[in-house]
C-alpha positions, 0 to 999 in steps of 0.5 A: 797267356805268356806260355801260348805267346810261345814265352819261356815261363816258370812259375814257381808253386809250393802248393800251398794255395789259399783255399786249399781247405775248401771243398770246391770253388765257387761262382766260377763260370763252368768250373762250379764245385771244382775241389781246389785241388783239382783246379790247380792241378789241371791248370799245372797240365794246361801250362806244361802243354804250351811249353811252360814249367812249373817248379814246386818249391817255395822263393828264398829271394828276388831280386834285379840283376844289373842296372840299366837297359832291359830289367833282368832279376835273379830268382832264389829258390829255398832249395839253392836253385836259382834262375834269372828272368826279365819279367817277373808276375807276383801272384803270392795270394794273402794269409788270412788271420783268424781272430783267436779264440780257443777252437776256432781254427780247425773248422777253417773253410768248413764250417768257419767261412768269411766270403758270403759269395764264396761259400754262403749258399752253401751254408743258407738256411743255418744258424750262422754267428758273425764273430766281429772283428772290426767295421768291417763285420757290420756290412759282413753281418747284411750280407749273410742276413741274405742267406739265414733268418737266424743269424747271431752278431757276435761283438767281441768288444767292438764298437756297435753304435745306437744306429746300427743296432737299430738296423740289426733289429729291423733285419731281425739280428741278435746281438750279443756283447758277452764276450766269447771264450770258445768255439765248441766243437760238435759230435760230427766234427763241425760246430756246435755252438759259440761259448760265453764267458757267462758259460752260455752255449749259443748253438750255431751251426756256421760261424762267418769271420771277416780276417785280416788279409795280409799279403804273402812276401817271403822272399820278395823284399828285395823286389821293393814292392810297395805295401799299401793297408786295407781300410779298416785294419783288414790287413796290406795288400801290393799296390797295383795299377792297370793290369798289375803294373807295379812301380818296380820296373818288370815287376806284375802282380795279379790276384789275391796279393794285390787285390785280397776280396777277388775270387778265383775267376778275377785272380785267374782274370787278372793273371791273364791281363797281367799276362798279355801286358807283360808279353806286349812289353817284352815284344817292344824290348825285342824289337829295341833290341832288334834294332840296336843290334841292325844299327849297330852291326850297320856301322 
């Protein structure tokens, strides 16, 4: 958006995106099953073609540059190089935290997934195990009870109430409250099983987490965006108004970093409302400063 509004844009990417591990993004509109890879990559090419750069590395700092008048900040990469603009769009995305047990990490975006939206038709019809992390994982359970009739709620010590264990058993889910020590891995590479501390093997083929999301801000301290938790400990996201205004004067933020559940079409949404307020209030700041100018120079 910034870039077609013939805007001078850099965006800085170290290539490290969120669903990186994923085979293809989903529930996107004539994108279905694009390797996320592949998405970025053609994004990159789309940005160049209207005159924007796009810089690999990673931000060592952020920070305003001056007071007073037109925002203006200072942006350091880790390598040394640095550049200045007067508007700045956070799209850092979030880290989602794996519980940990023992096995669990390496089938991360295979056959351990946490977005039924995301991933769920691909993974209908297995056996699916819900590994509870929090409240959060009861609703987690009723979403993924939509793709499989064989689906095992794991509680790992969490708290499940009379109630709810009531309605699992109307939806026909089974719970298990020994605790889990390990996920086993089987011959194909994927999973096996969940593995009890009474030695049990549960056989599953898919296991579902809802994760902890927490934002990515290295390097963006000095900016003061405001922080705000998740209900339910699920992680902290930027607090973001209309269009991903922040409180920080010439500060944005779009996708993931502020709101963690959106998919690649809200973020890429999102980044292009972002995108369009940021170019409207830089053309008001020209046109101030058009003015300023005249009546100066009028004097």
């Amino acid at each position: 958006m910034l870039a077609r509004s013939r805007r001078s844009v850099v965006v800085i990417d170290s290539g490290t995106p969120r669903n990186a591990p994923a085979e293809g993004v989903h529930a996107l509109l004539g994108l279905e099953g694009t390797p996320p890879a592949e998405l970025l990559a053609r994004g990159r090419r789309e940005v160049r073609h209207y005159g924007g750069l796009v810089a690999t590395g990673e931000v060592a700092s952020a920070a305003p540059a001056g007071t007073g008048g037109d925002p203006l900040f200072t942006v350091t990469l880790a390598d040394g190089r640095a550049l200045t603009a007067r508007r700045l769009l956070v799209a850092t995305g979030v880290r989602d935290e794996l519980p940990g047990v023992p096995g669990l990490a390496r089938h991360w975006g295979k056959g351990l997934v946490h977005c039924p939206y995301c991933h769920g038709w691909e993974v209908r019809d297995e056996p699916i195990g819900i590994l509870a992390t929090g409240p959060a994982s009861v609703h987690h359970a009723l979403l993924f009870r939509q793709l499989t009739e064989d689906l095992v709620y794991f509680t790992r010590g969490t708290d499940l109430d009379d109630d709810t264990r009531a309605r699992f058993a109307a939806r026909g889910i089974r719970v298990v409250d020994t605790p889990v020590t390990a996920v086993e891995e089987a011959a194909d590479g994927g999973i096996a099983g969940v593995r009890l501390a009474d030695g049990t093997l549960v056989a599953r083929r898919v296991l579902a987490v809802a994760t902890t999301m927490t934002a990515r801000t290295e390097g963006l301290a000095g900016l003061g965006l405001p922080l705000r938790d998740l209900p339910g400990g699920m992680g902290r996201h930027y607090a973001s108004g209309v269009a991903g205004a922040t409180d920080v004067p010439g500060v944005w933020v779009a996708g993931n970093a502020t709101d963690p559940a959106a998919q690649v079409g809200a973020s890429a949404a999102a980044g292009a409302l972002a995108g369009a307020r940021i170019n409207a209030d830089l053309a008001v700041a020209d046109t101030d400063a058009a003015l300023a100018a005249a009546t100066a120079g009028a004097r």
